[in-house]
C-alpha positions in Angstrom: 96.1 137.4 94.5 93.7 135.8 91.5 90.6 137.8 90.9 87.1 137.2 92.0 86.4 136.0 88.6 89.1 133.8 88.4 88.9 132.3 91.3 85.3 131.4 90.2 86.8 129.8 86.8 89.4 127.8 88.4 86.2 126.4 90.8 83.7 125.8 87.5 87.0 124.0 85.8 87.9 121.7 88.6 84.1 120.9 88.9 84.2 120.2 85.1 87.0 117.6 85.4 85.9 116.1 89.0 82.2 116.0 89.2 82.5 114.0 92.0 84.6 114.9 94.6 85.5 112.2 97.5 87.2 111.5 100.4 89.8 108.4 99.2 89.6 106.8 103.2 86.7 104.3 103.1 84.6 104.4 105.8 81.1 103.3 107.2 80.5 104.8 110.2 81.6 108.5 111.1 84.3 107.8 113.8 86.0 105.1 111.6 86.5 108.2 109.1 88.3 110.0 112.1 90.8 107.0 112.8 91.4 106.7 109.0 92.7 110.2 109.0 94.8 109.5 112.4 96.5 106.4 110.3 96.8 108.3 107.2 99.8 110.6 109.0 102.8 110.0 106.0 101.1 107.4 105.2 99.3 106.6 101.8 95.4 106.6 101.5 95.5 103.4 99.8 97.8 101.6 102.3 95.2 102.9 105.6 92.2 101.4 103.4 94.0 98.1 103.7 94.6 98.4 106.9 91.1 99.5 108.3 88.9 96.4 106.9 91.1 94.4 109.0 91.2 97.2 112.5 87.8 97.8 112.3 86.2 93.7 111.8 88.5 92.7 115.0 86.8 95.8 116.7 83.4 96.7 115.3 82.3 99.5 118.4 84.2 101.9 119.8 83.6 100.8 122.9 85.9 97.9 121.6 88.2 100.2 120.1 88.7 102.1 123.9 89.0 99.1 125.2 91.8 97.1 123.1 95.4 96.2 124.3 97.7 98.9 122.4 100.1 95.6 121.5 97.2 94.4 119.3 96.2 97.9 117.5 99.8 98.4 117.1 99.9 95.4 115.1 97.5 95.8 113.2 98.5 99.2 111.8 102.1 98.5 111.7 102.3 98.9 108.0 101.4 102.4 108.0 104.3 103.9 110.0 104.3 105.3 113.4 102.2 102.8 114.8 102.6 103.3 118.3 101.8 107.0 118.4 98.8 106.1 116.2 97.6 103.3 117.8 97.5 105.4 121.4 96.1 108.3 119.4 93.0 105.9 118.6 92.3 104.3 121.6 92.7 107.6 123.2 90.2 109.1 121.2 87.6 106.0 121.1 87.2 106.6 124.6 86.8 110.4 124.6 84.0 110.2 122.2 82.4 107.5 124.6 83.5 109.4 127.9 82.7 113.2 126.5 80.6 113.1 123.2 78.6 110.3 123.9 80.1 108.2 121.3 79.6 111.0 118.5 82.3 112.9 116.6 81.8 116.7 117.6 80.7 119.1 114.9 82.8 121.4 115.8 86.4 122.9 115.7 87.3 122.9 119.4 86.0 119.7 120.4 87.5 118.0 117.4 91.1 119.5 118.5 90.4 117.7 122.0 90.7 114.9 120.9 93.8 113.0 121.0 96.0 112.8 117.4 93.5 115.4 116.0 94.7 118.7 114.3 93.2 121.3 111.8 93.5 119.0 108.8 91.5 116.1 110.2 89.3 118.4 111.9 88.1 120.2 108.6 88.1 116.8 107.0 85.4 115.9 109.8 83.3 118.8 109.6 83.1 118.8 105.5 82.5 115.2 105.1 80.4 114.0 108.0 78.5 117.4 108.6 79.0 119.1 105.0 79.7 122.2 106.7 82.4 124.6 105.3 85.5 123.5 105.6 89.1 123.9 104.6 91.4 120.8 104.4 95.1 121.8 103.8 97.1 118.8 102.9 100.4 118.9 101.0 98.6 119.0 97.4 96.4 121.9 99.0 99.6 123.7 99.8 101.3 122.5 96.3 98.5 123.5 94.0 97.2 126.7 95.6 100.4 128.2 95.5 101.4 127.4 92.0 97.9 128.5 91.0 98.7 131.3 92.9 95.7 131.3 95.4 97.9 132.1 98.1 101.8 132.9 98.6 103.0 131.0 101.9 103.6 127.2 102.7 101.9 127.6 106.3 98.8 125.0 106.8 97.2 126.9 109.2 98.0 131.0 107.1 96.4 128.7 103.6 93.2 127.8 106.0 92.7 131.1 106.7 92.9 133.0 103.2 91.3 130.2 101.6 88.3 130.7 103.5 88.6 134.2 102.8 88.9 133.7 98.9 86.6 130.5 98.4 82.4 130.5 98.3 82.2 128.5 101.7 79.8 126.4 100.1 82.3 125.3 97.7 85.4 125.1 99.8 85.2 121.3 101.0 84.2 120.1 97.7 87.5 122.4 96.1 89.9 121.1 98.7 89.0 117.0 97.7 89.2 118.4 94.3 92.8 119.8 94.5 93.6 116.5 96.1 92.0 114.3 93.0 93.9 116.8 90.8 97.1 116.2 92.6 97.5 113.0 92.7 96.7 112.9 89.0 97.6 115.2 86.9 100.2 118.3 89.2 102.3 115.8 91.3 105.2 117.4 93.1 108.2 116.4 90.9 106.6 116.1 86.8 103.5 117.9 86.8 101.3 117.2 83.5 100.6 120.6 82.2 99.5 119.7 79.2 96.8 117.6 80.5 95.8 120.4 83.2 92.7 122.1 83.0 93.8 125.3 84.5 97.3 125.1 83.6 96.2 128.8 82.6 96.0 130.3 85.7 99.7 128.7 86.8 103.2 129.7 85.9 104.5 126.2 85.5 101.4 125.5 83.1 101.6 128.8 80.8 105.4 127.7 80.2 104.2 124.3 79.2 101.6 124.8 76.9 103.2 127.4 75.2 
């Protein structure tokens, strides 16, 4: 396990290289954010934001969303791949928030994980982005980077979660988490990371044979 101190460097680096972290699902309005996750399920970011302008125009409330034929989400969101799980998932949801939240998205862990099609990763998405409290989203270049950085040792989302928490300022940990996703997707890909382009390629195996 990486030092206090390196821990903090890895933060102050990734900071350096993404000042500004972001969510890549466009959204308006906070519930739209939660059905962008839903439809992001293997399924690219880009492909849901194409998708959403069109979902969210047809129905601009969620009491239209609740009350849509599942034929017409479905195909809608075809594109994006398991369209029929997803597109019950949303209307689902769009009429718990009405029925049980009053139309909001919770703040908080257990009521997001009542919600239909909603697990850990969305929920922490939820709680970092809409209500900038800390969170810890583990998606597959979370699990990727944090293990090759050596962070943590284990592939299990929900294991990562917890000793990220543990080794993270909570203050930071949203912000670090879209950061590790921004660095994933640009620079340590699965199959040919960049090492020589990677600004903590220091504190990784793979990168210290690379630049060497």
């Amino acid at each position: 396990m990486l030092s206090e101190s390196r821990i903090s460097e890895i933060i102050r680096l990734l900071k350096e290289q993404y000042p500004v972290p972001y969510c890549a699902l466009e959204y308006d309005k906070d519930y739209e954010l939660l059905f962008s996750a839903r439809l992001s399920a293997q399924c690219t970011d880009a492909r849901v934001n194409t998708i959403t302008p069109v979902l969210f125009s047809r129905y601009p409330t969620l009491d239209a969303i609740a009350g849509a034929e599942l034929a017409d989400i479905e195909k809608i969101i075809y594109s994006c791949g398991f369209f029929r799980s997803k597109a019950r998932d949303i209307v689902a949801a769009a009429a718990m928030l009405i029925s049980d939240f009053g139309g909001r998205v919770p703040d908080n862990m257990d009521d997001l994980l009542r919600l239909p099609g909603v697990g850990r990763k969305t929920a922490n998405l939820l709680l970092g982005d809409i209500y900038h409290l800390p969170a810890v989203v583990v998606d597959t270049h979370c699990i990727r980077l944090a293990n090759r950085i050596g962070l943590v040792e284990t592939k299990d989302p929900y294991k990562i979660e917890v000793l990220l928490r543990e080794l993270l300022p909570p203050e930071e940990s949203s912000d670090f988490c879209h950061r590790l996703v921004l660095h994933g997707r640009e620079v340590c890909p699965a199959g040919r990371p960049a090492c020589h382009s990677c600004c903590i390629a220091g504190f990784c195996d793979t990168g210290r044979g690379a630049v060497l």
